[in-house]
N, C-alpha and C positions, 0 to 999 in steps of 0.2 A: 391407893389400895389396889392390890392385887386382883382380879378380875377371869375366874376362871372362865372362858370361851369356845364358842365353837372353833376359833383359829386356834388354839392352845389345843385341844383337841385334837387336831387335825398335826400340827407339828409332832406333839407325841406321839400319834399312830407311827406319824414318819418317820420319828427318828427310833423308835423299837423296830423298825421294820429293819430300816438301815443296817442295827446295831445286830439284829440276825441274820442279815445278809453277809455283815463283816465273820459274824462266828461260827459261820458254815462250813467254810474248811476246817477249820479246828477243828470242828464235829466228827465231820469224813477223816482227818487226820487222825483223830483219838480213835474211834471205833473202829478202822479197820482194822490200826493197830494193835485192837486186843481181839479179834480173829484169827479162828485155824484159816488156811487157805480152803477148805472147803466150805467153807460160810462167808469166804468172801464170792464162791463163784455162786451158789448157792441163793443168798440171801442177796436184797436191794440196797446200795448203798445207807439208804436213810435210816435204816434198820439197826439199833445197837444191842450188838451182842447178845443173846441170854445167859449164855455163860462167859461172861468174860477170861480171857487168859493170857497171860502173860508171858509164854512158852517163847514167841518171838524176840521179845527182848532176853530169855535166856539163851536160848539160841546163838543171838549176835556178841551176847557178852559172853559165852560160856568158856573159860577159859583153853579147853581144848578143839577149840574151832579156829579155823585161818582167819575167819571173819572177826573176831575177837581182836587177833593180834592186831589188823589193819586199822582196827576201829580204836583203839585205844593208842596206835600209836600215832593215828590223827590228831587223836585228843589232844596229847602230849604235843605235837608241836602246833600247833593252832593255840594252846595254852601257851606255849616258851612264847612265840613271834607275837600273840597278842601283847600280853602281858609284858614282853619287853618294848611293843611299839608306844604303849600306854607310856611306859615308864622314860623314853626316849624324849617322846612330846613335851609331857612336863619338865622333863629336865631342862628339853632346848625351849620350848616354846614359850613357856611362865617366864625367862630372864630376857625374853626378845622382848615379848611384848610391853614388857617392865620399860625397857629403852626407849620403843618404839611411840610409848603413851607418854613418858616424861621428858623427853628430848623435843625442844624447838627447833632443831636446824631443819635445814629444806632433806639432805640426804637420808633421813629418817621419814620423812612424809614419803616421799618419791618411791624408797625401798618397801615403805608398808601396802603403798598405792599397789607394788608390783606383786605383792603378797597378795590382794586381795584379787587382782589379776587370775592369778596361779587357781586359784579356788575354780574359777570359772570352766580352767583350760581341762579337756580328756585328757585323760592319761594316756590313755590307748594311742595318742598321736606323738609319745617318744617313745612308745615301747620297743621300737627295733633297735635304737641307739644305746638305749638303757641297758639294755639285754646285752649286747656287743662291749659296753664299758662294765658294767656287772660283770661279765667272763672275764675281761682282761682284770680286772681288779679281785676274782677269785670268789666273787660273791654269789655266783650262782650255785644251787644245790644246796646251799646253807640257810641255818635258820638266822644267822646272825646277818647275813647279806639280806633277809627278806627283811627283819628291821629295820634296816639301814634304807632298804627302798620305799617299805612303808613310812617311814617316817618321813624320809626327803617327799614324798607325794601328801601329806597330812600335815607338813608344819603348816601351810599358808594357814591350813581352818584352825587349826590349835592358833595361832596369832593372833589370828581375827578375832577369837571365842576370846583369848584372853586381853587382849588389847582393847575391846569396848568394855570389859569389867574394870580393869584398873584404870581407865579416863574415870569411872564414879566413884571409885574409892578416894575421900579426903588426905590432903596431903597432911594434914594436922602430926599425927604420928609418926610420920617420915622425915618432920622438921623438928620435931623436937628431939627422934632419938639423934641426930645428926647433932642438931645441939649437944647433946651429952658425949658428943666425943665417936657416937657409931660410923663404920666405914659405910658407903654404900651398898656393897657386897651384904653387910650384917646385916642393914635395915632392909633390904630385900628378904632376906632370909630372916629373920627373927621377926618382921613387923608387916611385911606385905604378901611374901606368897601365904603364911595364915587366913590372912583375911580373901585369897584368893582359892579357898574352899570349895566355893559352887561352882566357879570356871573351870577348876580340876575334875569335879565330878564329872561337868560337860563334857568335855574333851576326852576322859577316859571312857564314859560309854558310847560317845559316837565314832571313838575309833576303834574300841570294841568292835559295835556291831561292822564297822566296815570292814576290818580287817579280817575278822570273825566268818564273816560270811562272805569275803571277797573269793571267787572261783576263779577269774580271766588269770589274774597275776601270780598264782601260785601254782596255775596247770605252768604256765609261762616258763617259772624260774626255777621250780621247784620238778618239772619233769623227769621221771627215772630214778631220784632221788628215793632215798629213806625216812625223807623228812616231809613229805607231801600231808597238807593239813586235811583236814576232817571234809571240806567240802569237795575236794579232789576225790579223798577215798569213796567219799559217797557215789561222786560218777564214779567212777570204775566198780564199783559195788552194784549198784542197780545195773549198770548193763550189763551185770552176770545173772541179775536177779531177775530179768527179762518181764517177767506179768505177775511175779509173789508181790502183789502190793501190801499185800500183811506186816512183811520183813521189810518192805521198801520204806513205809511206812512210819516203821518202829523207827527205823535207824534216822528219820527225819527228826523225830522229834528228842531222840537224845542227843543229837548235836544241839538244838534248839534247849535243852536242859541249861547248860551252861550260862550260856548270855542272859538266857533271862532269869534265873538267880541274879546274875551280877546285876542287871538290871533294877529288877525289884529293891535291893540294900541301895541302890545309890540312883535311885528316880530324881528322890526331892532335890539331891542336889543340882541334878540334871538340869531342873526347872529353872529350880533358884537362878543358877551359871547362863542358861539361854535363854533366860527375861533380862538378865543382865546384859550380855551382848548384844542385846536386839537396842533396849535401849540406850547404851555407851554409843 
């Protein structure tokens, strides 16, 4: 029987303290941003608003501002390069790992060993090479060359996330559409990536957020360009915007709009996918 206590007690203080200490910036985040700038020099951080307003996000969206164009057409490709990195993973990464978990030979251990390798290693320690074969192969400055990078740096964890899922998936299904005359191609497609549901969720929101919110690799490759995504514009955005933390502010949390929508729709599976991989 349960036994409410002075140490139980004492936990919850802790961990309500904790959980406002996690939602502090948030706080500072949201209120400044529905501040004029003169109630942000005005007023104490801790302070929320008495009249809130919303002038700053019209501001930054308003469609005859420069700030607008830059900001949406961050959007725009932060959206293309996501959404195609997502879509890259699962294409290549769901039929690897399919190989990787059902093949006994040794050159399928060794080659996944080397994948889980790769998860380990910085990136930042091929980036001069990368860069140098990206230009000669035409990929830089494009959103379709960032794919192609993000994904080569992101298959090992897509493999990994999907290859300890399908080791717990039963073969039962796999052996009897084979019975009935299915190719392996079909029974992958028709019987096994279905069931690899939660792995896909995995893998599409944590290369989301990485891709989402990666800055080093897209100031990198994407410099000069017209295709520079949302977290790039943002620096070059505040350092025009010098001390309006109002506007600074604003523009923080509508790049943060995005991901976490997508976030919120496909949590569960999230979960599902990364108790699965942990324990495969």
């Amino acid at each position: 029987m349960f036994r409410y206590t002075k140490k139980t007690l004492v936990l919850e203080i802790a961990t309500l303290l904790a959980t406002l200490a996690m939602l502090m910036p948030f706080y500072f985040l949201i209120s400044t941003s529905l501040k004029t700038q003169s109630q942000v020099l005005d007023t104490s951080a801790l302070s929320f608003p008495t009249s809130p307003t919303f002038e700053n996000f019209t501001t930054l969206l308003s469609p005859s501002g420069d700030a607008s164009s830059s900001i949406f057409q961050g959007l725009f490709s932060s959206v293309l390069i996501t959404a195609g990195t997502i879509v890259a993973l699962i294409v290549i990464g769901a039929p690897a790992a399919y190989v990787f978990a059902r093949s006994t030979s040794r050159w399928s251990t060794y080659t996944f060993y080397l994948f889980t390798i790769a998860i380990l290693l910085p990136t930042q320690l091929g980036v001069v090479p990368l860069y140098v074969e990206a230009r000669n192969f035409g990929l830089v400055g494009t959103p379709f060359g960032m794919v192609v990078i993000y994904t080569g740096m992101l298959i090992p964890l897509a493999v990994f996330l999907y290859s300890g899922f399908v080791r717990r998936l039963p073969r039962d299904y796999e052996e009897a559409a084979t019975v009935d005359g299915a190719s392996r191609t079909r029974v992958f497609v028709q019987v096994v990536f279905p069931l690899l549901a939660p792995a896909t969720g995995t893998v599409a929101i944590l290369a989301g957020l990485i891709v989402w919110n990666d800055f080093f690799t897209a100031l990198i490759f994407l410099n000069g360009s017209g295709y520079q995504t949302l977290p790039v514009v943002m620096y070059n955005y505040v350092g025009s915007l010098v001390s309006q933390w109002n506007l600074i502010f604003a523009v923080v949390i509508i790049s943060m709009i995005p991901i976490l929508v997508f976030y919120f729709f496909a949590q569960k599976k999230f979960i599902q996918g990364y108790a699965g991989g942990l324990k495969g």
